[in-house]
C-alpha positions in Angstrom: -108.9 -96.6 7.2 -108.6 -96.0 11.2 -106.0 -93.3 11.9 -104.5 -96.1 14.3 -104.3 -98.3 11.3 -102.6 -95.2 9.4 -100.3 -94.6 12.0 -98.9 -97.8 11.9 -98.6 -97.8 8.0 -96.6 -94.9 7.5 -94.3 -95.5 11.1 -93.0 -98.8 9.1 -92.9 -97.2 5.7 -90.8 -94.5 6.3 -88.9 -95.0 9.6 -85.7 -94.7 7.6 -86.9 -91.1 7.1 -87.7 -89.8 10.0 -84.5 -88.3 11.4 -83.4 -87.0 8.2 -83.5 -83.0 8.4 -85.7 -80.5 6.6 -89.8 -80.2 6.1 -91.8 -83.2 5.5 -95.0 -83.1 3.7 -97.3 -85.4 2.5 -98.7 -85.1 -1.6 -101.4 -87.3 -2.9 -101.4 -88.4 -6.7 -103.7 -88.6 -9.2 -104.2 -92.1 -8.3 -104.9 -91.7 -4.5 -102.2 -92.8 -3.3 -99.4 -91.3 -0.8 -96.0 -89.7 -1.1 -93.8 -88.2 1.2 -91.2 -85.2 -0.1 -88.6 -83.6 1.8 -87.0 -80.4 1.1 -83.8 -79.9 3.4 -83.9 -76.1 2.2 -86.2 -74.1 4.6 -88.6 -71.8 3.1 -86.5 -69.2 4.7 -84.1 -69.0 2.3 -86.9 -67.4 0.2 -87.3 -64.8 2.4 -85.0 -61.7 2.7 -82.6 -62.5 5.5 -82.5 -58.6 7.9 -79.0 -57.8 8.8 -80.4 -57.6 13.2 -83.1 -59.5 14.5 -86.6 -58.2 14.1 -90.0 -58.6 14.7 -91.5 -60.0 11.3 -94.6 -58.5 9.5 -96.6 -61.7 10.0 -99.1 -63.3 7.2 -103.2 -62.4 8.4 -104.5 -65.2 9.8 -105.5 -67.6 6.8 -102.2 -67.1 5.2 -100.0 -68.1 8.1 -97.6 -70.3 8.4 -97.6 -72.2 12.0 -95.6 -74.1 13.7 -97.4 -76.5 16.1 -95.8 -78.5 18.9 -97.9 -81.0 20.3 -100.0 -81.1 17.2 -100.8 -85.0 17.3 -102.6 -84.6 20.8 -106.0 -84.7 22.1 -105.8 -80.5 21.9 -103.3 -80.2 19.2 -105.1 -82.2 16.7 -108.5 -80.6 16.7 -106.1 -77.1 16.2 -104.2 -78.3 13.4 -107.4 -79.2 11.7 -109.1 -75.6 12.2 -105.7 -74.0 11.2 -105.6 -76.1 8.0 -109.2 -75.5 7.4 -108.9 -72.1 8.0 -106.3 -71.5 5.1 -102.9 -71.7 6.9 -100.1 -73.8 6.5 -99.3 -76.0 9.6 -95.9 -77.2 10.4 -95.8 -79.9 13.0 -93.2 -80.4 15.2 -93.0 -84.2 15.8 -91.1 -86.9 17.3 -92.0 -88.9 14.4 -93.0 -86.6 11.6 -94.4 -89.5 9.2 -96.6 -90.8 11.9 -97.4 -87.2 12.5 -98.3 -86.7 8.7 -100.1 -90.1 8.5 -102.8 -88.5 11.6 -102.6 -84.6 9.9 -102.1 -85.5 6.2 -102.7 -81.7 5.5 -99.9 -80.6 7.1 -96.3 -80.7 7.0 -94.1 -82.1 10.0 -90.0 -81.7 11.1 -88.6 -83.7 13.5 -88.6 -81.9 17.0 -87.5 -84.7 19.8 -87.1 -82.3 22.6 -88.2 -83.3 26.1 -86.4 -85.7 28.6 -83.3 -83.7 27.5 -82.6 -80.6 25.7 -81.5 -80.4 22.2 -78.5 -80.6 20.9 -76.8 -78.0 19.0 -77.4 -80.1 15.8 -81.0 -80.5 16.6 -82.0 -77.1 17.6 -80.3 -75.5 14.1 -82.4 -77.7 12.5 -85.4 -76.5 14.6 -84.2 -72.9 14.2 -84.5 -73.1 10.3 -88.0 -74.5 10.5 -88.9 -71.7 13.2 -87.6 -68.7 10.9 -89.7 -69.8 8.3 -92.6 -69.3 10.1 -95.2 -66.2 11.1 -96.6 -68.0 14.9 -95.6 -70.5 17.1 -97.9 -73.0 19.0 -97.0 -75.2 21.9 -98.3 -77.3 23.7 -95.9 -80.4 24.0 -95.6 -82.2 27.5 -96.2 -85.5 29.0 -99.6 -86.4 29.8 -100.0 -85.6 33.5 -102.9 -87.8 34.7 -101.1 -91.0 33.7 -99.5 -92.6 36.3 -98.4 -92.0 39.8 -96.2 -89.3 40.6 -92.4 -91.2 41.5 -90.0 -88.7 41.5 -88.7 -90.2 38.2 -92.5 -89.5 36.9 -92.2 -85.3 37.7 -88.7 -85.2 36.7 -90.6 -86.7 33.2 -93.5 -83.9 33.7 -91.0 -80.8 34.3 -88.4 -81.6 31.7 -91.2 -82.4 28.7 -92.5 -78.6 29.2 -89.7 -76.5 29.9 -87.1 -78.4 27.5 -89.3 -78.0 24.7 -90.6 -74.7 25.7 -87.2 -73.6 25.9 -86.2 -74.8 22.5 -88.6 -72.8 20.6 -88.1 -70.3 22.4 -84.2 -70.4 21.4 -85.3 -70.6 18.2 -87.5 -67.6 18.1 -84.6 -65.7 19.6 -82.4 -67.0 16.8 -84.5 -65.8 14.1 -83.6 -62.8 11.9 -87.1 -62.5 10.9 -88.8 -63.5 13.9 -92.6 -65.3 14.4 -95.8 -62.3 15.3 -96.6 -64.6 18.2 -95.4 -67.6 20.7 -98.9 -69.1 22.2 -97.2 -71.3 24.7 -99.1 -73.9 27.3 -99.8 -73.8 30.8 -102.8 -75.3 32.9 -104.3 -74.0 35.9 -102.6 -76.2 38.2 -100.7 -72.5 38.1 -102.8 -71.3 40.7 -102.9 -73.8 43.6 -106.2 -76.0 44.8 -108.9 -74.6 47.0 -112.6 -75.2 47.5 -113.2 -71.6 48.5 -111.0 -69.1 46.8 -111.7 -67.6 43.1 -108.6 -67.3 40.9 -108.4 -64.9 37.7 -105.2 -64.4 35.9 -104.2 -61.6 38.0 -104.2 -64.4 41.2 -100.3 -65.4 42.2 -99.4 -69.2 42.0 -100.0 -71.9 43.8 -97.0 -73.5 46.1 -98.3 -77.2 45.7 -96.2 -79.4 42.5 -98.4 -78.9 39.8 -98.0 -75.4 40.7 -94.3 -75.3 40.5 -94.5 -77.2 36.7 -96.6 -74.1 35.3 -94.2 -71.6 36.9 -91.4 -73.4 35.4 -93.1 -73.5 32.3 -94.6 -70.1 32.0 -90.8 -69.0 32.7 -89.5 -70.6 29.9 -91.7 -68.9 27.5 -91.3 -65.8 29.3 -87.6 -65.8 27.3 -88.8 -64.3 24.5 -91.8 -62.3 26.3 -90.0 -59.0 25.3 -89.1 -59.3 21.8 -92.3 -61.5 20.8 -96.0 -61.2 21.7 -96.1 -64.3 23.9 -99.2 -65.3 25.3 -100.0 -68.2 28.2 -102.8 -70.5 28.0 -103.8 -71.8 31.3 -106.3 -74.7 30.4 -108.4 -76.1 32.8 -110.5 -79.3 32.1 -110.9 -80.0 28.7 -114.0 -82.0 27.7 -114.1 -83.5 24.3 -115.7 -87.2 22.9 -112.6 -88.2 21.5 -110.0 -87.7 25.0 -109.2 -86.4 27.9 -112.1 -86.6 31.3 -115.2 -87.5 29.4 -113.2 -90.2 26.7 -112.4 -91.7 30.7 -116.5 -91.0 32.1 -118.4 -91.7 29.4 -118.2 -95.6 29.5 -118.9 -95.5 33.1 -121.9 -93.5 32.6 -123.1 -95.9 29.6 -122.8 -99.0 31.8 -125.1 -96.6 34.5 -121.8 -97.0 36.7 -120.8 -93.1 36.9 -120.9 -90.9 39.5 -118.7 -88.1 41.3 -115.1 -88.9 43.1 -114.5 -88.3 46.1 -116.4 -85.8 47.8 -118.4 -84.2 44.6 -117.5 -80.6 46.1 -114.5 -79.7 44.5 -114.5 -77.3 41.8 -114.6 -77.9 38.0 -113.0 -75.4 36.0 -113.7 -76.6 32.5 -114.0 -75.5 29.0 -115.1 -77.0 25.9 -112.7 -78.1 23.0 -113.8 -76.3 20.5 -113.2 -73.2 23.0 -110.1 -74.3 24.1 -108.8 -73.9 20.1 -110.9 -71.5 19.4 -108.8 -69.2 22.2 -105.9 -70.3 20.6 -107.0 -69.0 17.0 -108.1 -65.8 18.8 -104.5 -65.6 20.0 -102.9 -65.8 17.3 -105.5 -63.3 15.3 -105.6 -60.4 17.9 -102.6 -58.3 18.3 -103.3 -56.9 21.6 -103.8 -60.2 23.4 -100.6 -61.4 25.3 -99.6 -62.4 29.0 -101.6 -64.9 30.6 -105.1 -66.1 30.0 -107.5 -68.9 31.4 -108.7 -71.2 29.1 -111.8 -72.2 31.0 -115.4 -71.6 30.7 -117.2 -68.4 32.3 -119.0 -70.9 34.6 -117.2 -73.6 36.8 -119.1 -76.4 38.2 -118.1 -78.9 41.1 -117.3 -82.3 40.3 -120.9 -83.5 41.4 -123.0 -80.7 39.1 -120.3 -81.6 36.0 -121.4 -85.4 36.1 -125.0 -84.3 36.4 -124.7 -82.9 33.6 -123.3 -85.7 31.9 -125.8 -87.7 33.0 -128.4 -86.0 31.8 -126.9 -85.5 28.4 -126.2 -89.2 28.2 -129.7 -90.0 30.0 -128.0 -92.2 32.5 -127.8 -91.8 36.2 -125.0 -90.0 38.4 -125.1 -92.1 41.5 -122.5 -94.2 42.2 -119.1 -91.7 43.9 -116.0 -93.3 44.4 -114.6 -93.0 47.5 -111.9 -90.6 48.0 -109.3 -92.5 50.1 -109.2 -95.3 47.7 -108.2 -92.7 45.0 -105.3 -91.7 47.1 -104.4 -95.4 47.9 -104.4 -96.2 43.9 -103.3 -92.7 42.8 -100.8 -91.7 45.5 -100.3 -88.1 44.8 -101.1 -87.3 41.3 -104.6 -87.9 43.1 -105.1 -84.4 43.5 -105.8 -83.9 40.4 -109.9 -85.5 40.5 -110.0 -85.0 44.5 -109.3 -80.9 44.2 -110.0 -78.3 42.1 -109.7 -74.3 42.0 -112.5 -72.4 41.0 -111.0 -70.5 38.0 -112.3 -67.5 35.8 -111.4 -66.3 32.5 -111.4 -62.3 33.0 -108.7 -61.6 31.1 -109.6 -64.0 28.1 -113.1 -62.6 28.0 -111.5 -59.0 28.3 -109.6 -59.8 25.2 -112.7 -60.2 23.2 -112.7 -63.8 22.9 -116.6 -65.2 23.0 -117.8 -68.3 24.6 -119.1 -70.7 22.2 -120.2 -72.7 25.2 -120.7 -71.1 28.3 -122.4 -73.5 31.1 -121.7 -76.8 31.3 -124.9 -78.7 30.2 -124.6 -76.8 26.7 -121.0 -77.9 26.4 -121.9 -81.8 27.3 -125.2 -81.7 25.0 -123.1 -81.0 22.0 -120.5 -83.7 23.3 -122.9 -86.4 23.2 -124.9 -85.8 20.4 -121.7 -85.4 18.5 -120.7 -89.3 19.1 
């Protein structure tokens, strides 16, 4: 059965259920078929409860227990699978946890509805149980930033889906008695500005353009428990995958031998593999010395022109046919920025850490994309 399909079966089934409190989690019979239990106790109260706040002696990775924000996205699903494959226990935090559990049947889901405002006190105790029980913390909630044009309404949506939930857990960390290892917290590199000349590592300082301002904002938030939790700051670039983000929008061009750069071709790439992209997040939460920020992108950035090369020669289609720059900026408004520039970004703290490429340049990275479909 599609997950689409899924998704819509177990969103009527068990709508009633969704805002009640405590840990969801889905457990097949004998028979193949699917139940949901919730326990309103959290697994905390099988821990011993410290008298102070402390930093808790976490689970090795393969034993954790994690909480994942996010976890139903293009990113956050691909995680939750490694996680789960990898031995741990995933919690995700979800809007809708049996439409979460119906995607990620190996998990287990609680509701977490923070965003457009901040929780209320009701809803972040709740959140706080589910976070005490817990050895890290993933998040990477937030509205999708390439939909739509950028109204004011639209960045108020942006700002407040990042730093309300960012701030939640991060409440909830400071709440606990026995607190997570580790916080691996979103960002992007929209951190650092655009420019067609300049290089940025993690050491550059921000950018003062809108996208900018959001990763300062959001990066702040999770900066709240910076000194009593190893928090550590993804800054993802362009994450190229078959199943969303930039390619799941190229790749039908290219098939129908309509693709081809935007606007100028010359702005920079910064991008980095999927499988890269989680795998950073896995070596984040299984080092102890990595924190602060880190770029998740690839050693080797590309411009716009050389990236759909290189999808064109994966896909054996042409890379001719640009679109023109001022249309974008009619259609898009200001969110075009986003395909039109770029910042040529390097990982030097991420490969400082010890983290190894899995896919370095970009024609190894689209090879694998394609003959993966």
């Amino acid at each position: 059965m599609a997950a689409s399909t899924l998704t819509t079966t177990y969103a009527a089934a068990f709508t009633t259920l969704q805002s009640a409190p405590g840990i969801w989690k889905r457990c097949d019979n004998s028979s193949g078929s699917a139940r949901f239990v919730c326990s309103t106790r959290s697994r905390v109260t099988f821990r011993k409860r410290a008298s102070a706040p402390m930093m808790a002696e976490a689970a090795p990775y393969g034993k954790m227990r994690i909480a994942v924000a996010g976890g139903t996205g293009f990113v956050g699903s691909k995680l939750t699978k490694r996680l789960i494959e990898d031995g741990n226990t995933v919690v995700l935090l979800a809007r809708s946890p049996a439409v979460a559990l119906g995607m990620l049947p190996g998990a287990e889901a609680a509701r977490f509805n923070a965003g457009a405002e901040p929780l209320g006190k009701e809803e972040q105790s709740k959140l706080n149980e589910v976070i005490e029980g817990c050895d890290a913390v993933v998040n990477l909630a937030g509205e999708p930033i390439a939909e739509g044009r950028w109204t004011d309404a639209r960045k108020k949506q942006l700002v407040d889906s990042r730093v309300n939930s960012t701030l939640a857990l991060a409440d909830a960390i400071q709440a606990a008695q026995n607190k997570p290892a580790v916080f691996v917290s979103g960002s992007a590199i929209g951190y650092y500005g655009t420019s067609e000349t300049a290089e940025f590592d993690e050491s550059a300082p921000p950018g003062a353009d809108f996208l900018a301002s959001v990763c300062i904002k959001w990066e702040e938030a999770a900066d709240k428990v910076a000194s009593q939790v190893r928090t550590v700051k993804l800054r993802t670039g362009i994450v190229l995958g078959a199943s969303g983000g930039a390619l799941a929008k190229m790749m039908p061009l290219f098939t129908v031998f309509l693709g081809g750069p935007l606007g100028s071709g010359t702005q920079w790439v910064s991008w980095i593999h999927i499988d890269d992209e989680v795998g950073i997040i896995v070596h984040a939460l299984q080092s102890k010395s990595v924190q602060g920020a880190l770029n998740g992108t690839a050693p080797k950035p590309v411009t716009f022109s050389e990236m759909c090369a290189a999808l064109g020669r994966a896909m054996r289609r042409p890379s001719w046919l640009p679109a023109p720059g001022v249309a974008l900026q009619i259609l898009l408004g200001e969110s075009s920025t986003l395909v039109l520039d770029g910042q040529k970004v390097l990982p030097k703290r991420t490969l400082e850490s010890g983290y190894k490429f899995k896919y370095s340049t970009i024609d190894e990275a689209m090879t694998e994309i394609v003959q993966s479909i």
